[in-house]
Each structure stands twice: as structure tokens, then as C-alpha cells.
Legacy VTK file of the C-alpha trace (Angstrom):
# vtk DataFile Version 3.0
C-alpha trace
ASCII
DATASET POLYDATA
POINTS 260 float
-15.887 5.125 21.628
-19.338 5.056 23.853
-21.109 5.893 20.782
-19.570 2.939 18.572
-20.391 0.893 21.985
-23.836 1.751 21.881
-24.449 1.423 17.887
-23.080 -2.409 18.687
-25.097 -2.945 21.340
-28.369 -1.632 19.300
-27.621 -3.917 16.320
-26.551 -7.083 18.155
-29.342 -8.728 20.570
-26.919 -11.858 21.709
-25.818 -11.093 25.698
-23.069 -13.384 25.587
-21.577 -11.765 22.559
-21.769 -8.528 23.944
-20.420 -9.378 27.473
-17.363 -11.411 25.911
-17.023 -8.327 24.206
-16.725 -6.226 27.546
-14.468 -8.591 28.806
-11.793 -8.922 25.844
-12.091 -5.167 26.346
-10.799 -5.012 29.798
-7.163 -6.776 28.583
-4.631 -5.435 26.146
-5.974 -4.788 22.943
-3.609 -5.483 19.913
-2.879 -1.812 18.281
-2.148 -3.421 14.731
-3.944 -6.843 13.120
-3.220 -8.659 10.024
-5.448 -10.930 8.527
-4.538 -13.771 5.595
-8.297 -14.558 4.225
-7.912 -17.562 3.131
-10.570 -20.623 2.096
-12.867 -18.832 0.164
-12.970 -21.564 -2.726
-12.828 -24.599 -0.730
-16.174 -22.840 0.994
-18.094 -22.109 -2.133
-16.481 -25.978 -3.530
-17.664 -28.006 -0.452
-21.268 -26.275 -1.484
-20.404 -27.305 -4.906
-20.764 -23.617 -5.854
-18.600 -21.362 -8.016
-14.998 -20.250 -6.323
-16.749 -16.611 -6.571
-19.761 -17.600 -4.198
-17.030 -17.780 -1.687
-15.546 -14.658 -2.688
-18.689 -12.690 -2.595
-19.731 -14.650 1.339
-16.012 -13.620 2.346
-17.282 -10.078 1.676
-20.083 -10.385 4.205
-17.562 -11.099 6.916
-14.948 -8.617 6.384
-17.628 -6.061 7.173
-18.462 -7.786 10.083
-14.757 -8.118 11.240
-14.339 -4.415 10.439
-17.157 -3.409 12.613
-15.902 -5.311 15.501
-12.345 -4.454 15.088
-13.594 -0.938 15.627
-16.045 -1.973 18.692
-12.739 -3.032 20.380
-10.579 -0.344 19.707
-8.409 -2.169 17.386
-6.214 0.864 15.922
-5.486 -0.897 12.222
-7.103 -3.880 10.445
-4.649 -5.183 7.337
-6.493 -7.406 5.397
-4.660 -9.575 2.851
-7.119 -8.933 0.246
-4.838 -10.337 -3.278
-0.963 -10.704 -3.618
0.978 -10.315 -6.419
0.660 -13.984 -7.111
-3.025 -14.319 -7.030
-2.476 -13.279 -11.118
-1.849 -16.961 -11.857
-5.550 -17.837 -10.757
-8.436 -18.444 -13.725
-9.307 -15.293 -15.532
-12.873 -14.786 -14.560
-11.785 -15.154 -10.746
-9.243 -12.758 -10.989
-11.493 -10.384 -12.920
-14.398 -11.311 -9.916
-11.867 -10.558 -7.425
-10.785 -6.656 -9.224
-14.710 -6.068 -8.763
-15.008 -7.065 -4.945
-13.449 -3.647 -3.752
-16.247 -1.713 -6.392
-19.168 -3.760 -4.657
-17.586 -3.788 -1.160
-16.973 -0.433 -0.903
-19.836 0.642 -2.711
-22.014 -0.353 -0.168
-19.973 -0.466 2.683
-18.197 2.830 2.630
-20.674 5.132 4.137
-21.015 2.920 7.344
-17.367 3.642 7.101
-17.613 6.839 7.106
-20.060 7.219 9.694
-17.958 5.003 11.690
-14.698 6.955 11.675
-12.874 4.113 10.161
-10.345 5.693 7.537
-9.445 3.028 4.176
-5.749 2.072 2.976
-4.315 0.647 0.924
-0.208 -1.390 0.237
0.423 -3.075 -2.946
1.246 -2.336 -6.720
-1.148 0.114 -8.590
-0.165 0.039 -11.896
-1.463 -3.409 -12.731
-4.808 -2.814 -11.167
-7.956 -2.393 -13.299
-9.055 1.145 -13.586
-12.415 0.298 -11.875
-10.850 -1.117 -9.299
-8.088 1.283 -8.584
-11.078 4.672 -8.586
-13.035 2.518 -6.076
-10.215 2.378 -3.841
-8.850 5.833 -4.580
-12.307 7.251 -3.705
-12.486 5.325 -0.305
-9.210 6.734 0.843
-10.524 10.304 -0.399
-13.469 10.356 1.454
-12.379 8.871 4.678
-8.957 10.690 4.400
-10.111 12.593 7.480
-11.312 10.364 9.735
-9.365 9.459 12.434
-10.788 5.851 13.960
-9.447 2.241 12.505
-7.307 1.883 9.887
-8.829 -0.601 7.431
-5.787 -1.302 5.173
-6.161 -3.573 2.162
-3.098 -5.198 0.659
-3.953 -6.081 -2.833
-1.831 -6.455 -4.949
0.712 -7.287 -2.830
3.846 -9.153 -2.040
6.323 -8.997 0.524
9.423 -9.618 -1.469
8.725 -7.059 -3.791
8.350 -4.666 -1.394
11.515 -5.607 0.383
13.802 -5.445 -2.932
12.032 -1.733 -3.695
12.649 -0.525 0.126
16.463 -1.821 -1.012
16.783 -0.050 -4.075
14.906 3.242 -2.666
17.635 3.123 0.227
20.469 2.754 -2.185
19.369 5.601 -4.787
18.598 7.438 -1.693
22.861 6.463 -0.380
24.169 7.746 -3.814
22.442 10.841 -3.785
23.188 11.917 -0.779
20.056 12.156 1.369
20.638 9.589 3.530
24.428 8.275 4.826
24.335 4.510 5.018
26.023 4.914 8.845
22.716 5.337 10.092
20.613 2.892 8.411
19.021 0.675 11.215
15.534 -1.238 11.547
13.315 1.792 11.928
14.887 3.904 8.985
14.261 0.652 6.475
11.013 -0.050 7.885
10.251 4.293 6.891
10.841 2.476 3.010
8.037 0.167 3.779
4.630 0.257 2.388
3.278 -0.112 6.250
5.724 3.500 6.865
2.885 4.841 8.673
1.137 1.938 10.686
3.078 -0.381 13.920
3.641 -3.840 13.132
1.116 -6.169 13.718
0.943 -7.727 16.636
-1.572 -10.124 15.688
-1.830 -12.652 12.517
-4.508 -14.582 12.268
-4.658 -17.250 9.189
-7.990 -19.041 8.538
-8.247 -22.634 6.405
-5.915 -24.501 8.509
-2.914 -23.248 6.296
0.254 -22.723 7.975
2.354 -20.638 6.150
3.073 -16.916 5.414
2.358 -16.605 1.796
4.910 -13.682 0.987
3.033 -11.595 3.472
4.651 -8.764 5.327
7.780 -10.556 6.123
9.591 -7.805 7.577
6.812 -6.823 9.456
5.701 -10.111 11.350
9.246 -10.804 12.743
7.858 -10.525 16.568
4.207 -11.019 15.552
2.122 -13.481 17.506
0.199 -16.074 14.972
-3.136 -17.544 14.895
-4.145 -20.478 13.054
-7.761 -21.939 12.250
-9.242 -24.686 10.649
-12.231 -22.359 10.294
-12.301 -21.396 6.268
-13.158 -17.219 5.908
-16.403 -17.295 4.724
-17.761 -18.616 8.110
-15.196 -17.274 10.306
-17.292 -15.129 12.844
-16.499 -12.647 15.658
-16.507 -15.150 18.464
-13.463 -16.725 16.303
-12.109 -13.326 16.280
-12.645 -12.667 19.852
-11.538 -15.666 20.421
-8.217 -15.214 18.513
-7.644 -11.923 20.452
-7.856 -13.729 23.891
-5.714 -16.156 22.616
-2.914 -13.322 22.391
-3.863 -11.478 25.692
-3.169 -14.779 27.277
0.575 -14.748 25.784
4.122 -13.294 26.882
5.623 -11.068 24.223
9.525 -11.074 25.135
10.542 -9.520 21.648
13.465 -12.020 22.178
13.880 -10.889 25.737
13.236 -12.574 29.279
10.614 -12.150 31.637
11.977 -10.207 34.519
LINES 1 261
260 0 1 2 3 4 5 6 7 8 9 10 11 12 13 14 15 16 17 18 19 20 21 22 23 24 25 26 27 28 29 30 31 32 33 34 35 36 37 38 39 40 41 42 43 44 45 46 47 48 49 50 51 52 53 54 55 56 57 58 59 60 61 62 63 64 65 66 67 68 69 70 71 72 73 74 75 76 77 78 79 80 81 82 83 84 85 86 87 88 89 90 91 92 93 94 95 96 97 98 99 100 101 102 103 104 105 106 107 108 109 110 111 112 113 114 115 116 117 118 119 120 121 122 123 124 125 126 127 128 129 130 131 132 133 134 135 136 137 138 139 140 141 142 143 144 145 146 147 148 149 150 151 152 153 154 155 156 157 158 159 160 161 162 163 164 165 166 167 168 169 170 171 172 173 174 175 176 177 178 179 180 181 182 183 184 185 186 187 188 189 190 191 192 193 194 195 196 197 198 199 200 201 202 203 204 205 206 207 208 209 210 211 212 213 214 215 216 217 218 219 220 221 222 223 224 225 226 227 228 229 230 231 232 233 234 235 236 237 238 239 240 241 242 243 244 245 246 247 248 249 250 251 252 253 254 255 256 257 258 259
């Protein structure tokens, strides 16, 4: 931790950045937070630029976001990265978007590395490009052992599908006899969940001013505490993420409970 302190210190010059930092730091941290990325085209449209000019500048800032989600001790980082829907977009988007985690990772990954930050990944494989899918594969591989953030990327995602799947994996799993359905509660379902090995988040932040979900970890946002910004991805900075972490330190989670 002192040494990702100092590395942060070394590349940013700005005081008041750093001593915001120091003070988020002194408050509960979220363990687990999910991010929807969202206004990537409107940015690169306002500019009257191609949708993937904001693509390629939303890149830029989920390396930043990663770096200070680490500074702050942040334990995983899920990044909504394309859902299962994000198909029905124009063909040379989609086929921009399958090269982002080549180019993101290819230049990212041994800062990741270096940084103790281990990849992951939730969603559907099978309908990933090849390119895309060794890219990914060889992130996980060679941060497997590193023990720092989780940087998760759902791509390829969707909540609903996941939640039918973790239904019919329970059921085969009933008939067969490996699991009795007597015993079946919130934490064996959630073990049939592509997030099996990560808390749920206790933090959502959506950028773009939309308000809505998107088919994005349904299950697991049930006590989560939201965020919403008008701020589109592409210039969303880390004062908008500190800011969206003091924003939940300054909130009473009662996980349908009352304060005593």
C-alpha cells in the first residue's frame, strides 16, 4: 500500500488531489464498485467526431479510474464494459468495441502487473471474437497471481441471462443430487453467479445522466448504494470519482434495517 501511495504521489503534482485523496482514505472505503460507462458517443457526437473517438477517450479514463481505485484500496473495480445487447449497435462499432480490450490491455497490462491489480472477467465467451477473447484470456493469465484490485470486466454481459443459467444450474444440480433444494437460500444462488467469488458492490456509479440499470447485475445491486452524473465517461475524472465515494461514506446502509 505505501508503495502504490508513493508511485501516486510521484506521478500526480496537484496538492489538493492528493490531500482529498488522504482524506477519502481516512472513511470507509467501499470493498466492491461497479461502474455503468456510459456516454461515450454523445462525447465523441457533441465534438462531431466518430462514436469510436469516444470509445477510444473512454479508454484513457478507465486506466485512470483503475489506478486510483487501487490508490484507495478499493478491493474490486467491475466495469460494465459491453452487455449482451450492445450486439444491436452498427457493425464497425461493435467490431471497434471487440478491439478496445486488445489495445487496452496491450498497453495497459504491465502497469497492471506491476501494480498488483489481478484482471476478470463475467459475461458470455462463446460469441466473442477470437482476438478479443486471447487478449483477455492472457490478462487473467498473467495477473492470475497477483493479489491487489480486482479489475473485472463484464462484457458480454447481461443480468437476466445470468439469472435464468444460475436457475437452470441449480435445478440440474436438484435432480442430480448434489445439492437438496431445502437448503437453497441467498448465498448458495448467489455461489451460481458469475460474481461467485467477489462481494456485492456497494457502490454504482452511472455516468450520462441515465437513470436506469440496463440489465446490470440485478441480483447483485439489491442493497447497493447508486450514483448518478450528468458527467458523460470520457471526461469523468477522479475528483468525480472521489467525489462519488464521499458521497457514499456520507450515507446510512440499513440493509433494510434501523439505525439503533
Amino acid at each position: 500500500m505505501l508503495n502504490k501511495i508513493r508511485l501516486w504521489k510521484k506521478q500526480n503534482t496537484s496538492s489538493p488531489l492528493r490531500d482529498r485523496i488522504e482524506q477519502v482514505k481516512k472513511v470507509t472505503i467501499p470493498e466492491h464498485v461497479a461502474i455503468i460507462m456510459d456516454g461515450n458517443g454523445r462525447w465523441a457526437k457533441k465534438r462531431a467526431l466518430p462514436r469510436i473517438a469516444g470509445h477510444h477517450e473512454g479508454m484513457k479514463v478507465v486506466r485512470k479510474i483503475t489506478k486510483l481505485a487501487n490508490v484507495l484500496g478499493i478491493n474490486a473495480l467491475t466495469l460494465y464494459a459491453f452487455s449482451t445487447e450492445n450486439w444491436k449497435r452498427p457493425k464497425i462499432e461493435v467490431d471497434y468495441l471487440m478491439k478496445l480490450p486488445e489495445e487496452f490491455l496491450g498497453t495497459f497490462l504491465p502497469e497492471l502487473i506491476s501494480e498488483n491489480v489481478q484482471v476478470q472477467m463475467m459475461g458470455y465467451q462463446d460469441q466473442l471474437p477470437l482476438h478479443t477473447l486471447h487478449a483477455i484470456e492472457k490478462a487473467i493469465d498473467d495477473t492470475k497471481n497477483n493479489d491487489g484490485l480486482i479489475l473485472n470486466f463484464a462484457l458480454n454481459y447481461g443480468s437476466r441471462a445470468e439469472i435464468i443459467d444460475a436457475v437452470k444450474h441449480v435445478l440440474k444440480d436438484c435432480k442430480s443430487g448434489i445439492m437438496n433444494e431445502s437448503v437453497l437460500d441467498e448465498n448458495t444462488f448467489s455461489s451460481y453467479l458469475m460474481t461467485s467469488n467477489l462481494a456485492d458492490p456497494d457502490l454504482l456509479i452511472r455516468t450520462s445522466g441515465e437513470i436506469r440499470l440496463s440489465n446490470f447485475m440485478l441480483w447483485q445491486l439489491a442493497y447497493t448504494e447508486f450514483w448518478f452524473t450528468e458527467v458523460l465517461w470520457p471526461d469523468f475524472s477522479e475528483e468525480h470519482f472521489l467525489e462519488a465515494v464521499e458521497a457514499f461514506q456520507k450515507r446510512q446502509r440499513r440493509f433494510g434495517g434501523v439505525n439503533s
